[in-house]
N, C-alpha and C positions, 0 to 999 in steps of 0.2 A: 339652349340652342340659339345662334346667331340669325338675324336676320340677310347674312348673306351668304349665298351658295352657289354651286356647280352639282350640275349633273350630266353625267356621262352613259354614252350606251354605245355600242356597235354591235351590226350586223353584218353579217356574208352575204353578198350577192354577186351574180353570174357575171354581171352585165361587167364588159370593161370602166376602167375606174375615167378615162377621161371621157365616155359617152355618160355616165350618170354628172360626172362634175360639170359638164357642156352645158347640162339642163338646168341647174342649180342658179349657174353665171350667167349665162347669156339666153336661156329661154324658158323660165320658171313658171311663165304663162300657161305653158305645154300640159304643168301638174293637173290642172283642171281639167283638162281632156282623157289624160289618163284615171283620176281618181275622183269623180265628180261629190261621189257619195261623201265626200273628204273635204276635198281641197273645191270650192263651188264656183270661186273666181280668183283671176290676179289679174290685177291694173296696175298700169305703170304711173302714175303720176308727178313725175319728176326724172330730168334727164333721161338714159337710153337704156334699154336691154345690154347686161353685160359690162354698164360702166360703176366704178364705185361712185355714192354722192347720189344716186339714183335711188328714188321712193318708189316704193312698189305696197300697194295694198293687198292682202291678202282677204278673201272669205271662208272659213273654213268650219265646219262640224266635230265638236268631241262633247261625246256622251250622247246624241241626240240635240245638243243644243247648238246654238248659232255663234259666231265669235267673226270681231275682224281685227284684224293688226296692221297696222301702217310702218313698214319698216323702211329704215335706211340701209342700202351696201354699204356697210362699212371699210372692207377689203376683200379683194379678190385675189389669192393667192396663186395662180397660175400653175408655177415650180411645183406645189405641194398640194394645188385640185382642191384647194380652200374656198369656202364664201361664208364671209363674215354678218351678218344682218343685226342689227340694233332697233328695235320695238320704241317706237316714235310716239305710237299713239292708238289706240285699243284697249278692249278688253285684258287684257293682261296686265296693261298698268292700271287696274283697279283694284289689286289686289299684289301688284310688286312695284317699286319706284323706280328698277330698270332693270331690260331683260335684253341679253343678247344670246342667238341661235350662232352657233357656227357649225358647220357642216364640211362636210374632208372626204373625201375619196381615195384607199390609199391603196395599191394594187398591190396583190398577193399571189403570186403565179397566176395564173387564169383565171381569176377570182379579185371581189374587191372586197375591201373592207370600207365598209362606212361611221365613222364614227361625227357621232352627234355631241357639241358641248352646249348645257345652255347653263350660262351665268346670269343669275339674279341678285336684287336685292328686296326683302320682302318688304310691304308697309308698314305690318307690325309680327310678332311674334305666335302667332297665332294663324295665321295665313300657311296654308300646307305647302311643302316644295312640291314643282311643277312636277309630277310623275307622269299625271296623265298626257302632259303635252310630250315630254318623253315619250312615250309610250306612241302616242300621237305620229311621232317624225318619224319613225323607228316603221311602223307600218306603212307610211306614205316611201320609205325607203323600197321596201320589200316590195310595192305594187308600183314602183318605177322601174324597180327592178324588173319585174312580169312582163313590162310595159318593151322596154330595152333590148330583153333577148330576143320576146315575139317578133319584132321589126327589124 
């Protein structure tokens, strides 16, 4: 098994596709208020909400345990309800030598599809592919989702 991978997921959710991608691009701060148990803070430390080249830290819980990620916008695809994010610096590069989340909003009649890619590369072969952080996004989707229709 290689040490570099993809992995992919989507799910269906209500909420229109450019209200969930709004939140993604230009106010990801928001996650924390909606999913505290989850998502516990996001700080912008570098450049603007919204813009690519902007650092944003993330604090976040999976399993019980604590994690933070400093990532870069990489791109913001507007046309296609994309945001690109590249893992700078955190817990996840102790265990991959690079990780990027990209996230998509793609509307489906009344409905959106969300699909999640994260590409890595591990530090050695033995290091498991990221599931649980899959797994992770994937439920931070569904309770944006919650989050989205209610208001």
């Amino acid at each position: 098994m290689g040490l570099v991978g993809k992995l992919q997921a989507e799910t269906l959710i209500a909420a229109p596709a450019h209200k969930f991608h709004e939140v993604f691009w230009c106010r990801p701060h928001h996650i924390a208020n909606v999913c505290p148990e989850k998502i516990q803070t996001v700080h912008l430390h570098e450049g603007d909400w919204g813009s690519p080249g902007s650092v944003i830290e993330w604090s976040y819980v999976v399993d019980g345990n604590n994690h933070v990620a400093k990532e870069i916008v990489e791109a913001i695809d507007e046309e296609n309800k994309s945001v690109t994010f590249k893992v700078i610096e955190g817990d996840l590069l102790k265990e991959y030598k690079s990780f990027k989340i990209v996230v998509q909003a793609i509307p489906k009649g009344e409905d959106t599809w969300v699909h999640w890619t994260l590409e890595y590369e591990k530090l050695n072969k033995d290091i498991p592919p990221p599931i649980k952080i899959l797994g992770f996004v994937v439920h931070v989707s569904e309770d944006l989702d919650d989050h989205l229709v209610q208001s």
